[in-house]
C-alpha positions in Angstrom: 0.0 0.0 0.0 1.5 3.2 -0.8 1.5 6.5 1.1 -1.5 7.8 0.0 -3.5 4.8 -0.7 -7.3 4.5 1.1 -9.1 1.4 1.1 -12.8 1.4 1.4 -14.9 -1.7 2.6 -18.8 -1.9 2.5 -20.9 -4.8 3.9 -24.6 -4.8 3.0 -24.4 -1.0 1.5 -27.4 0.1 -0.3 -26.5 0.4 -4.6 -26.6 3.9 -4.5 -23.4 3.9 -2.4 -21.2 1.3 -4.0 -21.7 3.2 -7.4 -21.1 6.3 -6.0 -17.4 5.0 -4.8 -16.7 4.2 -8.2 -16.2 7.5 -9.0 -13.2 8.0 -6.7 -12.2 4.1 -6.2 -11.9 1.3 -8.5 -13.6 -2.0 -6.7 -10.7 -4.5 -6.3 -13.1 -7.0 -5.1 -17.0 -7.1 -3.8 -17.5 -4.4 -2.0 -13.7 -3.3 -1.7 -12.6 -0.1 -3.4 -8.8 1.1 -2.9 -7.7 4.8 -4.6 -5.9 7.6 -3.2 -8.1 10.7 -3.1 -7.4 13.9 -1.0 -8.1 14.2 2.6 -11.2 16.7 1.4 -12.2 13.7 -0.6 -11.9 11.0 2.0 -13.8 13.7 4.1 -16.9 14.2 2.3 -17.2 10.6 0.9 -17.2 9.3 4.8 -19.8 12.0 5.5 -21.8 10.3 2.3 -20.9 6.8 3.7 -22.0 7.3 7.4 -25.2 9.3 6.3 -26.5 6.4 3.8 -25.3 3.5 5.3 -28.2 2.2 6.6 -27.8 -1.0 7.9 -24.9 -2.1 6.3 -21.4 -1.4 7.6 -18.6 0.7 6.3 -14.9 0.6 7.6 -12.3 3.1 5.7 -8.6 2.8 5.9 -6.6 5.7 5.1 -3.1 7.6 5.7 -2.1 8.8 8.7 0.7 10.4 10.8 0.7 7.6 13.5 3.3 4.4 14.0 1.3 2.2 11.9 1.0 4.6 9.0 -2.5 4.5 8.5 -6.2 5.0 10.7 -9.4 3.6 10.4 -12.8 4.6 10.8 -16.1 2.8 11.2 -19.5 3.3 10.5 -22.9 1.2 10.5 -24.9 -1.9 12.6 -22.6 -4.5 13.9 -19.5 -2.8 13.6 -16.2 -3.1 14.4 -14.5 -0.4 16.4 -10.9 1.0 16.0 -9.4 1.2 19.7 -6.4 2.4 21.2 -3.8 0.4 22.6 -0.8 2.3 23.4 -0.9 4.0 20.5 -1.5 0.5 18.1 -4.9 0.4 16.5 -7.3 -2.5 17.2 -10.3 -3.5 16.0 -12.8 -4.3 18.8 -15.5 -6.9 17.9 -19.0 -6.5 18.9 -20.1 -7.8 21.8 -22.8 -10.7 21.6 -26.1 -8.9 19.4 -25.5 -5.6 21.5 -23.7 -3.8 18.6 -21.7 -2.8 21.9 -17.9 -3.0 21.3 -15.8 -5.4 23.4 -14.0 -3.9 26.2 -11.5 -5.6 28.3 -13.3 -7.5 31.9 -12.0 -8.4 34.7 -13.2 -11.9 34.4 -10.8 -14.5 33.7 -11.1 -17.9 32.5 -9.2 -20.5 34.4 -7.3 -23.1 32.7 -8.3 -26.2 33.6 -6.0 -29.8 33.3 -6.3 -31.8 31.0 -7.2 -35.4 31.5 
């Protein structure tokens, strides 16, 4: 991936959107669109993304100033959330059917012996 490259990925995105992207992106595979617009682009396209997502999902990769190179936003039902780690980016899963990202519990599981 090159310095400027974004990556876009839809799940369950109504038509409108995904032929809207083609504009900026060319679709790599079903519902994954890699280009390297502007920041003012990436901008205004996520505004269009989280605004018309509907139930669907959206998650865009892009540049960044940060040890890994590169950020990640998410939008939609069922997502996946981009956490913070001591400065490494995660992705959080949801939770059961909450749509509530997983946080860290102080539960732990013992290990039991095996037999």
């Amino acid at each position: 991936m090159s310095a400027g490259t974004t990556v876009v990925v839809l799940i369950a995105a109504p038509p409108g959107l995904r032929g809207h992207l083609t504009r900026w992106f060319i679709e790599a595979a079903p519902g994954v669109y890699v280009g390297s617009p502007n920041a003012r682009i990436r901008d205004r396209l996520w505004s269009l993304l989280s605004d018309r997502i509907r139930d669907g999902q959206a998650v865009m990769i892009e540049p960044a100033a940060t040890e890994q190179g590169w950020s990640a936003r998410t939008c939609g039902r069922e997502r996946w959330t981009p956490t913070d780690f001591d400065g490494l980016t995660l992705m959080a899963r949801p939770r059961g059917g909450a749509g509530e990202p997983w946080r860290p519990g102080k539960e732990v599981k013992e290990k039991r012996p095996s037999a």
